[in-house]
C-alpha positions in Angstrom: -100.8 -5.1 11.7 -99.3 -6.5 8.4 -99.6 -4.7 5.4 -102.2 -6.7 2.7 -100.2 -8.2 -0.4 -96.9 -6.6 0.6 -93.9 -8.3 2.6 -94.0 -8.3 6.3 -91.8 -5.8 8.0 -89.1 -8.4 9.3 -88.7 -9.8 5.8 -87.9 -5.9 4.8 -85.9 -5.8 7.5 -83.9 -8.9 7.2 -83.2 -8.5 2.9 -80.0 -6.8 2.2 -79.7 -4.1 0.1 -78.7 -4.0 -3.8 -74.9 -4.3 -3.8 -74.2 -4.0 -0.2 -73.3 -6.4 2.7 -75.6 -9.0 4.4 -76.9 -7.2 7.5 -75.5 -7.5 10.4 -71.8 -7.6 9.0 -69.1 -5.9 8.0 -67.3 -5.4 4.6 -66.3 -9.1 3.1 -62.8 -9.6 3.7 -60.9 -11.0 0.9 -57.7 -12.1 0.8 -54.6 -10.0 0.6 -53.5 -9.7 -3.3 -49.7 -10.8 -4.3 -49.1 -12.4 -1.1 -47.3 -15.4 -2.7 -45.5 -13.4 -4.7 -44.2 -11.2 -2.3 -43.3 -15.0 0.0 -41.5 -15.6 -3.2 -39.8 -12.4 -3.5 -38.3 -12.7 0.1 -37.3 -16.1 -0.7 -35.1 -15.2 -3.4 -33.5 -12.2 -1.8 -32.3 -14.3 1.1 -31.1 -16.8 -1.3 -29.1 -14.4 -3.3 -27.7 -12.9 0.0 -26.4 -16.6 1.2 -24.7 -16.7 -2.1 -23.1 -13.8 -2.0 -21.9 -14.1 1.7 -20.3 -17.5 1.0 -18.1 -16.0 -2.0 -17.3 -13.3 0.3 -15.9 -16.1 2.9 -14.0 -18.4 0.2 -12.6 -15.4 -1.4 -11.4 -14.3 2.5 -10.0 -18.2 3.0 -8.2 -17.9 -0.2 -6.7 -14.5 0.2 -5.3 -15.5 4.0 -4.1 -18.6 2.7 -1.6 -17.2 -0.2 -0.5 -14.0 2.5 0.7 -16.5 4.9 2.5 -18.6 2.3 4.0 -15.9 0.9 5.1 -14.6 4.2 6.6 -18.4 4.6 8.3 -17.8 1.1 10.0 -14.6 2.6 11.1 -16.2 5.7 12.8 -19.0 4.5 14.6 -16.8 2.1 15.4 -14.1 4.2 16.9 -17.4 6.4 18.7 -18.9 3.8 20.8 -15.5 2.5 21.7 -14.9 6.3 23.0 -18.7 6.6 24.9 -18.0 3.0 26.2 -14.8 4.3 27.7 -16.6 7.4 28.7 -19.7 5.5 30.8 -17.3 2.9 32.2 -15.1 5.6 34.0 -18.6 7.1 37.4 -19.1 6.3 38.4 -22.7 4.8 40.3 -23.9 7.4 37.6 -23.6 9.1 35.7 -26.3 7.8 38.1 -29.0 7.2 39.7 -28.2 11.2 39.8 -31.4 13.3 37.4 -31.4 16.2 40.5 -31.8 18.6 41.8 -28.3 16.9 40.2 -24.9 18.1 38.3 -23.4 15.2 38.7 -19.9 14.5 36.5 -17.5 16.5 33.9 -15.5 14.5 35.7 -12.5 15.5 37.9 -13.2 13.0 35.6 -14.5 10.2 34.3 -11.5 8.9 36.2 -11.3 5.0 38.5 -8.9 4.1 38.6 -5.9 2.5 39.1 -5.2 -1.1 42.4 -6.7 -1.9 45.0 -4.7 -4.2 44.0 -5.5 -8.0 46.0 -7.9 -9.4 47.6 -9.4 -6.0 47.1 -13.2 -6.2 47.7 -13.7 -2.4 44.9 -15.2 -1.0 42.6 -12.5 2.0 43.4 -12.7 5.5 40.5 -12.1 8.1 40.4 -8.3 9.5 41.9 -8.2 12.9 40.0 -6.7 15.8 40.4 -2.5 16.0 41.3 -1.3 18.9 39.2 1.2 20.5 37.9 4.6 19.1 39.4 7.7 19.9 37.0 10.7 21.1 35.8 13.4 18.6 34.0 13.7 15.9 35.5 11.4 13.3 33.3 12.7 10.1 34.5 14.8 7.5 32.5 17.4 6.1 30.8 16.9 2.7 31.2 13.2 2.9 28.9 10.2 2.9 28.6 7.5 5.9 26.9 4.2 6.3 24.1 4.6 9.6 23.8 0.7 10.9 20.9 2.2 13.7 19.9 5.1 15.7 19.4 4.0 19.1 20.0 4.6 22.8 23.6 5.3 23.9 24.2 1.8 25.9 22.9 -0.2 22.6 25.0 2.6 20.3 28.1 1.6 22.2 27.5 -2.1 22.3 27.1 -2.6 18.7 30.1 -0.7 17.4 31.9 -2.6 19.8 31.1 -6.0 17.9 32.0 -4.6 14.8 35.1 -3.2 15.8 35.9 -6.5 16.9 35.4 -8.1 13.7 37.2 -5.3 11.4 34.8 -2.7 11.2 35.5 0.9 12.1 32.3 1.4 13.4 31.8 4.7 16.1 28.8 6.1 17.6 28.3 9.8 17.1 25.5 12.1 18.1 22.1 12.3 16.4 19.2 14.9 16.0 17.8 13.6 19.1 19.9 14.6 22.3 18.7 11.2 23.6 20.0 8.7 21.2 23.3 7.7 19.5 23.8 7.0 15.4 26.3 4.0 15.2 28.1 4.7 11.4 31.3 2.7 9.9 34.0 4.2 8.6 35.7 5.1 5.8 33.5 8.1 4.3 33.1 8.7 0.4 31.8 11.8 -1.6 28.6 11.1 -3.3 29.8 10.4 -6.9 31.1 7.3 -5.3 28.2 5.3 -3.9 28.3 2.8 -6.4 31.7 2.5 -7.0 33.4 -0.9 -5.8 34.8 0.3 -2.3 31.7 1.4 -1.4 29.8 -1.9 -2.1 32.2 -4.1 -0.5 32.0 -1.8 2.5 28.1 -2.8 2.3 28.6 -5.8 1.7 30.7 -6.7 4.8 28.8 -4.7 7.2 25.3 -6.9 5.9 28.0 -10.2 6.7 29.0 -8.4 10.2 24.8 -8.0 10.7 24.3 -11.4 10.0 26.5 -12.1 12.6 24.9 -9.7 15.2 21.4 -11.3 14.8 22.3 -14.7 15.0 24.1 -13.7 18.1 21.9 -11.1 19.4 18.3 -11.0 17.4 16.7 -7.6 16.1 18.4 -6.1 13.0 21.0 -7.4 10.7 21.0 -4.0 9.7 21.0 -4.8 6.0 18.9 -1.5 5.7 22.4 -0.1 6.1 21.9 4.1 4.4 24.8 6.4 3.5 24.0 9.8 5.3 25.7 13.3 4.2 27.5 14.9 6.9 27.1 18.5 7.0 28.3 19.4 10.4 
């Protein structure tokens, strides 16, 4: 029975309270604060990243693009001193020989040594050495050019081709029991590595490399090194 002058009971029931939720539901939901700002945060970041990946890529394109012309650079200068090398070791005749004439063979190409100082007669081509005697042709204390260390049928064949063209190349034994050093002859005490003799000596084995490789491939062995034999 309803109450006199007061508010039926469904109407109590059915008022929400001061400050709460209507009934029958949850908390209101609102939406998430910052949202946008935090789209707009992301946005940026990814942005930024692109950027900085693309730089990374140009500055990769640029840095392959100057290595391989420098490596071009290198190779058509390492080319052209090994065609001047050949073109200098060719005697005149040479050149100006009619094409009915036999040229001279590049066994005898290879310059001269040193000639005396003061002689005005013009430098004949070395003549093939015949080959090496047996032994141990090094002289204690004294310096030698090493063209290679390699394996004894290699050893043999390249101081063969310089014997031929002038050199007194010879293969003696290395610190491994399995390979051969091939060293040129003469030997000079220390004090004279940068004396005249000594140069020219490099000089014509890098001219005798040249040679090789053309012929051959591999090494021109222009990292020619003067060893100390010590026994």
């Amino acid at each position: 029975m309803a109450r006199r002058g007061g508010p039926a009971l469904y109407e109590i029931l059915g008022k929400p309270k001061q400050g709460g939720s209507p009934s029958g539901g949850g908390a209101p939901i609102e939406p998430p604060s910052g949202s946008a700002r935090g789209l707009g945060f992301d946005t940026r970041g990814l942005g930024f990243f692109a950027l900085l990946l693309g730089c990374v890529v140009v500055a990769y394109l640029i840095g392959v693009s100057r290595g391989e012309r420098i490596g071009r650079e290198r190779l058509a200068q390492e080319r052209a001193e090994e065609m001047r090398l050949i073109e200098s070791a060719k005697p005149a005749s040479a050149a100006t020989a009619p094409s009915g004439v036999a040229r001279a063979s590049e066994n005898q190409a290879v310059a001269a040594g040193p000639a005396a100082a003061g002689s005005s007669a013009p430098a004949t081509a070395p003549q093939p050495l015949p080959p090496a005697e047996a032994g141990e042709p090094r002289e204690k204390g004294l310096n030698y050019f090493v063209l290679i260390s390699t394996l004894p049928a290699n050893a043999e064949k390249i101081a063969l081709f310089f014997r031929e063209r002038g050199l007194d190349a010879r293969v003696v034994s290395d610190q491994n029991d399995r390979l051969r050093e091939v060293i040129v002859l003469p030997g000079f005490p220390g004090s004279e590595r940068n004396s005249p003799m000594v140069q020219e000596l490099k000089s014509r084995i890098r001219t005798v490399g040249a040679y090789w490789k053309a012929a051959n491939g591999g090494s021109d062995f222009s990292d020619t090194y003067a060893k100390r034999f010590d026994g």
